[in-house]
C-alpha positions in Angstrom: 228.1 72.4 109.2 225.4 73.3 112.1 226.2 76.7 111.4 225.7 76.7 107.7 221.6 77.2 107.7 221.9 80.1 110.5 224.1 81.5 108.3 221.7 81.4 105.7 218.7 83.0 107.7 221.1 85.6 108.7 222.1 86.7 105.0 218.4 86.2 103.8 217.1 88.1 106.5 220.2 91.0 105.6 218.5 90.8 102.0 215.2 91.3 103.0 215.8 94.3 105.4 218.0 96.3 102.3 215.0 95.3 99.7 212.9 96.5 102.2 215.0 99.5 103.1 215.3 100.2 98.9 211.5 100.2 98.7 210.6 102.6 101.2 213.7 104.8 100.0 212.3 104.5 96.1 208.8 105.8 97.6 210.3 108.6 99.1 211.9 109.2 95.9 208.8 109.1 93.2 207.1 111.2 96.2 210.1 114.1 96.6 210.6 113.5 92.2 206.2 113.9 92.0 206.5 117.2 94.3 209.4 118.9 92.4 207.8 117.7 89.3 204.2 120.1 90.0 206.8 122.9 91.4 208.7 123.1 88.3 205.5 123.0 86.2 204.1 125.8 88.1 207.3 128.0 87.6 207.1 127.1 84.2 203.7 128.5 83.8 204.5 132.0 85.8 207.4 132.3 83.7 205.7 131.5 80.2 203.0 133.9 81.4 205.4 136.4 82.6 207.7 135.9 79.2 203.9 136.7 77.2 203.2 139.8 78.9 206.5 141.5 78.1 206.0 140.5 74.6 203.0 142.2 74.6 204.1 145.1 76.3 207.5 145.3 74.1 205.3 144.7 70.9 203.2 147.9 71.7 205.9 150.4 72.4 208.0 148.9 69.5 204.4 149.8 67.5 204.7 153.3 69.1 208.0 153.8 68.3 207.6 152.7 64.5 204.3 155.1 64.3 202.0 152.6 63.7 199.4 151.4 65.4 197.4 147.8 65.6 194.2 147.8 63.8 190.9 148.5 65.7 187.8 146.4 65.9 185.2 148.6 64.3 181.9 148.5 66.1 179.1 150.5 64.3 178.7 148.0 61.8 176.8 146.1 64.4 175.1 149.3 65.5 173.7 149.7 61.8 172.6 146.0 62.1 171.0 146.7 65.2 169.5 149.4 63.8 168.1 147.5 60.9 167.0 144.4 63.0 164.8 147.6 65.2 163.3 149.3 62.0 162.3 145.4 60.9 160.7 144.9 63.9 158.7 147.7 64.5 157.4 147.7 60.8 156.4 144.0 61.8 154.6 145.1 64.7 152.7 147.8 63.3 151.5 146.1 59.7 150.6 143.5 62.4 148.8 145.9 64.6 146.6 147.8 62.0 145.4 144.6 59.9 143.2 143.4 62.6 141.3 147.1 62.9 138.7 146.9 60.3 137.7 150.1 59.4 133.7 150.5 57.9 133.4 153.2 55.4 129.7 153.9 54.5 128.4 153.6 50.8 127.2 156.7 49.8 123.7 157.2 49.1 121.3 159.1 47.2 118.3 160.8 48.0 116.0 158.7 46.4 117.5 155.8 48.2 116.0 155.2 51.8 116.7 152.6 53.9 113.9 150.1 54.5 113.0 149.4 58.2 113.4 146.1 59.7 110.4 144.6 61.5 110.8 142.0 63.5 108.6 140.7 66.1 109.5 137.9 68.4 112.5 137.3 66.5 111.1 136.7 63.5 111.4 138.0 60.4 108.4 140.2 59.1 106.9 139.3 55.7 108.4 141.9 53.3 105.7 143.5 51.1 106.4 143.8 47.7 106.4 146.9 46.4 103.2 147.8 44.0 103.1 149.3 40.4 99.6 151.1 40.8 
């Protein structure tokens, strides 16, 4: 019976050293399982990226060999929108640029007409005569 709780360390120390043994092998595992994991995903993107430009490629000479051909984008309906948003502007920018030149046009006159001088002295006004019916 002396031997009973050596016996007993013994086995729990056995126990302790495969749990520990089980725990360092099931980190080595989720690491190696982690690695193969990102590998695999990378492959799968080469591969789904390889498998989309053969489609492509096979699409366009199926296309040539049928005689048609994909649609175009047609660009000159933005150059005639440019070209419209240009024209806008500028007729902005010149009705802008002649309304603020004035431009005087004399009255005409007649002979009998004649412009009255202005007097002034000191800058005052002078006293306007008024004109006689003699």
């Amino acid at each position: 019976m002396n031997r009973a709780p050596e016996a007993v360390d013994k086995a729990v120390d056995a126990v302790r050293r495969a749990e520990h043994k089980l725990v360092s092998g099931a980190e080595d595992v989720a690491a190696k399982t982690r690695g193969t994991r990102r590998k695999l995903a990378r492959k799968a993107k080469a591969a789904r990226k390889d498998l989309a430009k053969t489609a492509h490629k096979a699409k366009g000479s199926i296309q040539e060999l049928a005689g048609t051909e994909t649609k175009r984008r047609r660009r000159w309906p933005w150059m005639v929108a440019l070209v419209v948003a240009a024209a806008g502007t500028a007729v902005v920018v010149k009705s802008r640029s002649g309304s603020s030149e004035d431009v005087f046009t004399p009255e005409p006159r007649t002979e009998d007409e004649t412009p009255e001088p202005k007097q002034q002295e000191n800058g005052q006004r002078a006293k306007s005569a008024a004109p006689s019916d003699k």
